[in-house]
SEDO-236440 format. One record per residue (C-alpha): x negated, y negated, z negated. Coordinates in steps of 0.001 Angstrom, whole numbers, padded with zeros to 6 digits, always signed. Each point is the difference from the previous one (the first is absolute). Example, Ala and Ser with C-alpha at 12.3 -4.5 7.8 and 13.67 -1.06 7.14 Angstrom:
BEGIN
-012300+004500-007800
-001370-003440+000660
This chain:
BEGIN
+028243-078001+026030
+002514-000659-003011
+002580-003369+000347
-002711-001945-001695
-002738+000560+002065
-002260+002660-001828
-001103+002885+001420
+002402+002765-000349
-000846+002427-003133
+001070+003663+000832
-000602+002712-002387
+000558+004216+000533
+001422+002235-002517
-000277+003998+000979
+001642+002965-001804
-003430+001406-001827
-002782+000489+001377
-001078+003582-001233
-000315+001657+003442
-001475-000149+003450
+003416+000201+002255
+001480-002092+002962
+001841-002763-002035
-003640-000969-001631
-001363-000406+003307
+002947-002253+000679
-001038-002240-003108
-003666-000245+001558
+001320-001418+003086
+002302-001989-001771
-002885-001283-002324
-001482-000663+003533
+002284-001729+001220
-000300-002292-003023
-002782-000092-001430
+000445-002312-003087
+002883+001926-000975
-000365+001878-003647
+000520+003274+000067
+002902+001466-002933
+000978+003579-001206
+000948+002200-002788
-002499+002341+000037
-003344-000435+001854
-002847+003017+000298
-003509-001365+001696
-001270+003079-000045
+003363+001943+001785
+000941-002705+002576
-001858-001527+002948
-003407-001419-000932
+000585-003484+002039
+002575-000586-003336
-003023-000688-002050
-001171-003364+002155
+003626-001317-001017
+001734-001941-002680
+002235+003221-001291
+002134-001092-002805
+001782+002471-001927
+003236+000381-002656
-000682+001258-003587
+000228+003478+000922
-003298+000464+001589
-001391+000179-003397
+000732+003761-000396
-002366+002047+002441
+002546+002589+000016
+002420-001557+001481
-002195-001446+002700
-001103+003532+000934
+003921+001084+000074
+002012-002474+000706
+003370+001894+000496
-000370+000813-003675
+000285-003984-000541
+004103+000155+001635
+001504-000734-003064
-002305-003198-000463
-000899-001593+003318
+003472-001942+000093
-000878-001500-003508
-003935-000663+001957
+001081-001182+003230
+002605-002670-001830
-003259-001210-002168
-002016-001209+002795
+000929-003332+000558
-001946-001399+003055
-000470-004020+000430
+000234-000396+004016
+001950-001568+002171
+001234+003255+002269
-001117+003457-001789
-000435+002460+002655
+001398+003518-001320
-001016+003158+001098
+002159+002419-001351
+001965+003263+000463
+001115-000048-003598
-001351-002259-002607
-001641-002938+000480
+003050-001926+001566
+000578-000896-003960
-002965-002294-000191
+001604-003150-001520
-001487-003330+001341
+001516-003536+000814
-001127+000087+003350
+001862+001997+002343
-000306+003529+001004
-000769+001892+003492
+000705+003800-000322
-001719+002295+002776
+002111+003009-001242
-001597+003634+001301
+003326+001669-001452
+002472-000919-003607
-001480+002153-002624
+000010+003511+000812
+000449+001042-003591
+003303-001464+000123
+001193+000358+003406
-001863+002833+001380
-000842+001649-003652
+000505+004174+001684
-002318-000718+002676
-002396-001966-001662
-000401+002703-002599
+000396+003575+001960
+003202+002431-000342
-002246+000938-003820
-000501-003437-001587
-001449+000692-003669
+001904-000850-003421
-001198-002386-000644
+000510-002030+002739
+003328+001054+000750
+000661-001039-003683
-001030-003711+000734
+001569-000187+003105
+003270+000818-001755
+000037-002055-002877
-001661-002860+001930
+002105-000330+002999
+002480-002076-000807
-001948-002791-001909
-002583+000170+003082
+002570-000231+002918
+000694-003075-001926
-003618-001313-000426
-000188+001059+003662
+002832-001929+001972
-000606-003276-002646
-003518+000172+000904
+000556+000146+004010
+002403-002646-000218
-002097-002667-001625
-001877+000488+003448
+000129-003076+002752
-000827+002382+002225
-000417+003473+000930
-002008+001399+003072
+000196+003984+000636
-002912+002366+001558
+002794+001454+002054
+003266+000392+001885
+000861+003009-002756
-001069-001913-002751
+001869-003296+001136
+003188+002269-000137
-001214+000911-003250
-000678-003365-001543
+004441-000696+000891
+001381+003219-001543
-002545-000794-002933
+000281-003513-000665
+002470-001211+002528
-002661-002392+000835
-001098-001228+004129
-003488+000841+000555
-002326-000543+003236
-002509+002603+001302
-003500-000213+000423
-002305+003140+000222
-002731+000820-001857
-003516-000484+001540
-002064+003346+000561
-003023+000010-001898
-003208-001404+001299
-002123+003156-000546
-000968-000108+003324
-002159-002946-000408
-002374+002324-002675
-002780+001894+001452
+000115+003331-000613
-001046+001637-002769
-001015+003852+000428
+000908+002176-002611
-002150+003261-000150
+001556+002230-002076
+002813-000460+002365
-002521+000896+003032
-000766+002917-001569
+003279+001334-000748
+001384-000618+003777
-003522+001296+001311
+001223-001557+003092
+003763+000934+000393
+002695-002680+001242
+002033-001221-003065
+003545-002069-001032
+000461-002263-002512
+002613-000903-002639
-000442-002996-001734
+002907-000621-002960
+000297+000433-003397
+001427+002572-001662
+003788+000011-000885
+002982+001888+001358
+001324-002143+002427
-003389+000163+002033
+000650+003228+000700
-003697+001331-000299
+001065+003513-001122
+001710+000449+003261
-003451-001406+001685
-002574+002146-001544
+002329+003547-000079
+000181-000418+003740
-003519+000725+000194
+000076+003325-002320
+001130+001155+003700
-002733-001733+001853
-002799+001663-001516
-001966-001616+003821
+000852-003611-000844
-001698-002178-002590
+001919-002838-002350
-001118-002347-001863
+002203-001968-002374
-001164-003275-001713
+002274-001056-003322
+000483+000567-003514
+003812+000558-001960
+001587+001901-002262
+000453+002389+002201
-003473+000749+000565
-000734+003248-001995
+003179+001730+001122
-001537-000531+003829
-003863+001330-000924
+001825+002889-000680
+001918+000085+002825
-002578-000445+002692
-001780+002596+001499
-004823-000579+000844
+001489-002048+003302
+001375-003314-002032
-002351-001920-001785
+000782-002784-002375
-001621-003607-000753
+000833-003102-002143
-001580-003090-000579
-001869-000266+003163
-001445-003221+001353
+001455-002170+003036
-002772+001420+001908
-000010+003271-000888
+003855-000350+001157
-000948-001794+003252
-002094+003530+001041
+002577+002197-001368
+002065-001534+002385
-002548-000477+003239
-000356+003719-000822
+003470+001672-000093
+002317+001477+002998
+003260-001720-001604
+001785-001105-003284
+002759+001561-001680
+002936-001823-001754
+003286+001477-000557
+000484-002102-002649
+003500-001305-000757
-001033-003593+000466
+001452-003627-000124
-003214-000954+003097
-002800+001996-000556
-003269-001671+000737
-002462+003004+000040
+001270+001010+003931
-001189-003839+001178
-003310+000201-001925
-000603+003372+002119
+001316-001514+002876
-002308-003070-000325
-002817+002376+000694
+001998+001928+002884
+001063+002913-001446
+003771+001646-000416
+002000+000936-002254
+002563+002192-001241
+002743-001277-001933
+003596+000169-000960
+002913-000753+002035
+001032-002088-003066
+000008-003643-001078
-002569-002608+000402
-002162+002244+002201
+002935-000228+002440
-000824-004101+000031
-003620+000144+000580
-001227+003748+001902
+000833+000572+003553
+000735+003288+001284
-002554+001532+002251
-001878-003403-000033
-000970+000103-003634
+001075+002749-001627
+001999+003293+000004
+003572-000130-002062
+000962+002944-002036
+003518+000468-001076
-000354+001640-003638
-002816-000530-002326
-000788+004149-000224
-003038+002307+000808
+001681+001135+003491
+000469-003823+001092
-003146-000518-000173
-001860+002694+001511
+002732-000566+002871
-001209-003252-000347
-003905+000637-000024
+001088+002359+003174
+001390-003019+002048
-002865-002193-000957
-002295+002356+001056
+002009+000038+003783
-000030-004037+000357
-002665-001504+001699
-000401-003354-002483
-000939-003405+001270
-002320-001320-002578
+000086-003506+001412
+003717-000142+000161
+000139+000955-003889
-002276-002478-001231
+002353-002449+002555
+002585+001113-001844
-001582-000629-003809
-000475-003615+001039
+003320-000672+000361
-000078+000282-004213
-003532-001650-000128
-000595-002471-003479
-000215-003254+002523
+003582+000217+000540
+000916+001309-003387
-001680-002762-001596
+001086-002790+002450
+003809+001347-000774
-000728-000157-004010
-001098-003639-000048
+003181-001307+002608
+002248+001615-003266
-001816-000992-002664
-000265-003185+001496
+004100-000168+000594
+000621+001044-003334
-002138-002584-001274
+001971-002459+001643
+003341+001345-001267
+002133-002529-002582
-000505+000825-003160
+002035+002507-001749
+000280+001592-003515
-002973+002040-000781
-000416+002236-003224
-001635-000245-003017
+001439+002688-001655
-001207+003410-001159
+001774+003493+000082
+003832-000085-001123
């Protein structure tokens, strides 16, 4: 409730939503957790992101009127500071899910970041684009920089507020910004609750024989080259990974008859991808990681990098198997040990719960609700400097 009495008017503002990923199942259980809230981005893609997207009230920025951009959205860098600044949302706390842009959303309410990292372009630019980033990009990136830094530590400290997915990312959000933030984790995703869905082609391909899973997009830092050439030397052991990136032709090529890859599969056809595999694979370099507690929400292990927010939220030998560099020998060392551990489904799926949606949501109303009752303070109404 506001000072005067009337119900409290929350609204969400997200990156773009172009992309089925981890930080748009956040925004679902954030739109869950308030379900009045309007839903703003730059960019939004019915078609490429998760279908529950179309029983919501999506509102986007000016730039969603070009197709292309919605269907590449890194080619939109040089404009999404100039979109982001253009939404200006009427509410009286604007939740912001962001690890980049949409912390710019102007509105005379006050605003709640939940910050999965500062902008990689700027602050993490050589891993977020490989060791061979094109031209192009590189171009931008250079000549953009400076002005965006700017845009960037403006934008994050109009904020009332900032909340971080994780310990590393807290850190983050200081050398960034210089700002105090509070951690909550991200909620796994509820695909457990979907029946399965069999897939048959898939069927036919394993003609019976065990499987593991990747689930991530694909970009550099996930580290899904290193995943798929360690089975060119398991010719025995079956993969299948589940994404789409820029780096998706360069891995076709790269995988051998045993890795087989999907995109734009259903919730359910997830759900029985996951019933169905041995373990899942992530040696990406990641701020939390959510894809090892989905698996683990349906008992099963996984193998992951002795790096970042998968340090915060796996167990070793309960939950998972740690890996100490994201190469093709890790993990087939690390496919080796799994093999050798006798895994306690029960205490895995104990383990998920820990991160359930109940107590992500019940967290996400206390601070929205604190923030709310905040004095008031300045709040912008300006556009990009």
């Amino acid at each position: 409730m506001t000072n005067s009495g009337a119900p409290l008017k929350v609204a969400i503002a997200h990156d773009y939503l172009t992309q089925r990923g981890g930080a748009e199942r956040v925004v679902l259980a954030m739109a869950r957790a308030f379900p009045a809230a309007t839903i703003h981005t730059t960019l939004y893609d019915r078609a490429e992101t998760f279908p529950e997207y179309a029983d919501l009230d999506v509102r986007t920025s000016w730039l969603n009127r070009w197709r292309f951009f919605r269907r590449n959205h890194r080619a939109a860098l040089p404009l999404l500071p100039f979109a982001a600044s253009s939404l200006d949302i009427d509410a009286d706390v604007v939740l912001v899910s962001s690890s980049g842009w949409a912390h710019g959303v102007r509105t005379r309410g006050r605003k709640l970041v939940y910050c999965y990292t500062p902008a990689r372009w700027l602050h993490q630019s050589s891993r977020y684009l490989g060791d061979h980033p094109g031209f192009l990009e590189s171009l931008i990136l250079f000549v953009l920089r400076p002005f965006l830094k700017i845009w960037d530590r403006r934008a994050a400290r109009e904020a009332s507020a900032y909340i971080a997915i994780s310990n590393l990312v807290q850190d983050r959000i200081q050398a960034a910004y210089g700002i105090s933030s509070t951690v909550l984790p991200a909620p796994w995703p509820d695909t457990r609750s979907h029946a399965s869905e069999p897939m048959a082609d898939v069927e036919g391909w394993l003609g019976g024989a065990p499987y593991e899973l990747c689930v991530s997009r694909l970009l550099p830092y996930k580290n899904v080259r290193s995943v798929v050439a360690a089975y060119a030397d398991e010719p025995q052991r079956r993969l299948v990974v589940v994404g789409r990136g820029p780096e998706e032709e360069a891995l076709h090529e790269l995988a051998g008859d045993n890795v087989l890859f999907l995109q734009n599969i259903s919730d359910g056809q997830l759900a029985w991808l996951y019933r169905g595999c041995t373990a899942l694979i992530a040696i990406s370099y990641e701020d939390f990681g959510l894809t090892p507690l989905e698996a683990a929400s349906f008992g099963r292990p996984s193998v992951v990098l002795r790096w970042g927010g998968f340090l915060e939220t796996q167990v070793e030998g309960v939950s998972a198997v740690f890996v100490d560099q994201p190469t093709p020998e890790a993990v087939r060392s690390g496919l080796a040990e799994m093999d050798a551990t006798d895994w306690d489904a029960d205490a895995i799926r104990a383990h998920a719960d820990r991160f359930g949606e109940e107590v992500f949501v019940q967290a996400l109303r206390e601070a929205v609700a604190a923030v709310a009752a905040q004095p008031s303070s300045r709040t912008s109404d300006e556009g990009v400097a």
